[in-house]
N, C-alpha and C positions, 0 to 999 in steps of 0.2 A: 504494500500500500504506500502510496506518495504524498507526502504532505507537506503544503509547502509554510516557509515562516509568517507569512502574511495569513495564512487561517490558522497557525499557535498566536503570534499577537495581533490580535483584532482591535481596534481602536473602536470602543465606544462607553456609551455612558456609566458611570456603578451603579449600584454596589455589585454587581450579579451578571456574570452574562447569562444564565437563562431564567433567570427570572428578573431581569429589566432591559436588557441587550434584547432578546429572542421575545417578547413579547413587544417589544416598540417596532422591531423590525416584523411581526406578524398582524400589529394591527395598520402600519403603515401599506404592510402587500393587500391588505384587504380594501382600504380607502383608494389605493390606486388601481385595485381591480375596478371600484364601482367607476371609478372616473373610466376608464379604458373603457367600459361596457356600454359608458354613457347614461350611467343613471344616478349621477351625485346632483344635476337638479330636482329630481325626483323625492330626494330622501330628507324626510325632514325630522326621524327620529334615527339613530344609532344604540345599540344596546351591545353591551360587551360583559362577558359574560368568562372569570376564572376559575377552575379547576383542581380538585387535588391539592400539590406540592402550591399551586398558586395563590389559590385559594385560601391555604390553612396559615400561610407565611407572606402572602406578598403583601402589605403594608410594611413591614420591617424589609424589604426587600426594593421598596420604591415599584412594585409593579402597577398599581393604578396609576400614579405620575407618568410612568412610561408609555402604558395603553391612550393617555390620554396625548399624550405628547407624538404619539406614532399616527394618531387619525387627525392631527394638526399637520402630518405635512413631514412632522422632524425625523431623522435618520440616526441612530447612536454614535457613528462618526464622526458627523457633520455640524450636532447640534450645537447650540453652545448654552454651557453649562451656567452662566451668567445669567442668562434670560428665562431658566425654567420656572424659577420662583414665580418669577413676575405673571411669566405666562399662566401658571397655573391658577395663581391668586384672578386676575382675569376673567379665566373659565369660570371658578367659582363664585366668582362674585357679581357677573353676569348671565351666569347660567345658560353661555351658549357658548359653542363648540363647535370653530370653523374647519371643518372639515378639507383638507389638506390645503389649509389656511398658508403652508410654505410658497404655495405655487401661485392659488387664485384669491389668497387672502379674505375678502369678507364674503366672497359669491358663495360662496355654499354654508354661511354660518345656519346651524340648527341652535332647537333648545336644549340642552341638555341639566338633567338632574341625576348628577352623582349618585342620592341614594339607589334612584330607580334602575340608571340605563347603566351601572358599573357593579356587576354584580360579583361579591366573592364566594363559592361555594367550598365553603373548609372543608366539608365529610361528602362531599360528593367527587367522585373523578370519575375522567371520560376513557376507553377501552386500553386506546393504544399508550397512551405515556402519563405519566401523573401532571408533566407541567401543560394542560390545556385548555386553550382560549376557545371561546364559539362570538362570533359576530355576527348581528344580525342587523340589516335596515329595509326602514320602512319609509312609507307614504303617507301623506295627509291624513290619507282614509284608513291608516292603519296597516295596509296589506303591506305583508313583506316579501319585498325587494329581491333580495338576495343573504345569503346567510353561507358562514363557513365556519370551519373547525380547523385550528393549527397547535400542531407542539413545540413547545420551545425543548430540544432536547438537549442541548448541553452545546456551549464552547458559545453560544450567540446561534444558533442554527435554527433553522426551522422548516417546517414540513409540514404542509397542509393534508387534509383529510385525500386526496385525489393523489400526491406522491405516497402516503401507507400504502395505499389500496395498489398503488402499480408496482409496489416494491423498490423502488427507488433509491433505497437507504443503500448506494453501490459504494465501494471505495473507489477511491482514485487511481486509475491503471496508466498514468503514464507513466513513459519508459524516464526513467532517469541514467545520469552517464556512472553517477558511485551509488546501488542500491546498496540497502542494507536493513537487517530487523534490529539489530540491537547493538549494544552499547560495546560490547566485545566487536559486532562486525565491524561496527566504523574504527573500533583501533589499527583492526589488520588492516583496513585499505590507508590510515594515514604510513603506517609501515608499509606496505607496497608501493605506496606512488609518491613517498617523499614528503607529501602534501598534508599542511595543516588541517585541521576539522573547519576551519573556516574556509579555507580554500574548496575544500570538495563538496561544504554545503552553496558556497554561491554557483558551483560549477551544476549542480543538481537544478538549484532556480531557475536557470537558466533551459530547463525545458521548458518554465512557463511564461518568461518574459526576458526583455534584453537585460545585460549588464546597469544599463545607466537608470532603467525604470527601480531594478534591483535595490541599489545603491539609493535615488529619489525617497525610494518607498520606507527604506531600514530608517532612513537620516528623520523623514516624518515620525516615523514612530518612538525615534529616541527625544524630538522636540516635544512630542507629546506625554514620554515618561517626566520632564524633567518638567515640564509644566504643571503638569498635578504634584510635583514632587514640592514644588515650588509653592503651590497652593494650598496646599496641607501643612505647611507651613506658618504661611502668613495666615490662614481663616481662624477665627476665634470661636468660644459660644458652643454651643453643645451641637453634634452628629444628627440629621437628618432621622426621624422615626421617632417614637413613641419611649424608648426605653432613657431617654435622656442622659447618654454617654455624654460627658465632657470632652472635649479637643483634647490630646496633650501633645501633639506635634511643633505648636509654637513653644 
């Protein structure tokens, strides 16, 4: 199996990749579905609906923030961690939620009501994986729209009810030029080819992109360690959730 460094470190928001990463990115594919299909002028209610592992745990987790932040538009990448407060206090204090509000900003705002349309289900879970979301949207008159099931299975991933069902869950089969399973294999190839473990992991990348995108890509994700490193430094006041941890990083 091939895996390359760029899906070990995934750039997006905490605490969690699958339960805040994998459900931002599940309710975000869902919003962009309805847009693709053409029915986000239609929809004037959204109901989101958590599961299991999500359900029993996701407020210490940030998963409602995140669902809500995925049908806004925002990406765990891309977002920025500066504007979530604000945005979230917004929703709630306006009680409406613009629906991939990234792109078309107020054209598709509905109403929304937290208690109603965000439901967390702690002792219920859905067949295939404990961490699972159900989306559903509706029209004026009630009828609903369109409606889906996704799991956040771990690392940031996810997989809607239509890849279980095809079996999809494949590894990765590209050929790389130094394979290897384990920690022993990769010593005999740095002793065979002379070559450091750095040198034979970028020569590996390189099945999936150039040299200079490689290098681009590594140098992002070190500006991004040292940014929250930096951040967790300077922020003061107690940790985000309900258990009221104190900071001790400054």
């Amino acid at each position: 199996m091939a895996i390359s460094v760029f899906d070990l470190f995934s750039i997006g928001i905490g605490p969690s990749s699958s339960h805040t990463v994998g459900p931002m990115r599940a309710a975000h594919m869902f919003v962009t579905r309805l847009d693709r299909e053409g029915l986000l002028p239609a929809v004037t209610r959204v109901r989101a609906e958590l599961f299991g592992s999500l359900g029993a745990t996701g407020h210490g987790h940030g998963t409602p923030k995140a669902v809500l932040l995925g049908l806004e538009g925002h990406r765990p990448a891309t977002v920025d961690v500066r504007g979530v407060e604000p945005d979230l206090a917004r929703i709630r204090e306006t009680g409406r939620l613009r629906l991939l509000g990234v792109e078309h900003g107020e054209a598709y705002a509905i109403g929304f009501d937290e208690d109603q349309d965000l439901v967390l289900h702690r002792r219920q879970s859905l067949p295939y994986h404990p961490n699972g979301l159900r989306f559903s949207a509706f029209d004026a008159q009630g009828t609903q729209l369109a409606a889906k099931t996704y799991y956040s299975v771990g690392g940031g991933f996810v997989l809607d009810d239509d890849a279980v069902g095809a079996d999809r869950v494949v590894p990765d089969d590209t050929v790389l030029k130094y394979p290897f399973r384990t920690g022993a294999d990769l010593l005999r190839l740095t002793a065979a080819t002379g070559h450091p473990v750095s040198k034979l992991m970028l020569e590996n990348e390189l099945a999936w992109r150039d040299e200079a995108e490689v290098r681009a890509g590594l140098l992002e994700i070190w500006q991004v360690m040292r940014e929250c490193v930096t951040a967790g430094i300077v922020a003061e006041g107690v940790l985000p959730g309900g258990l009221k941890v104190r900071r001790r990083a400054p």
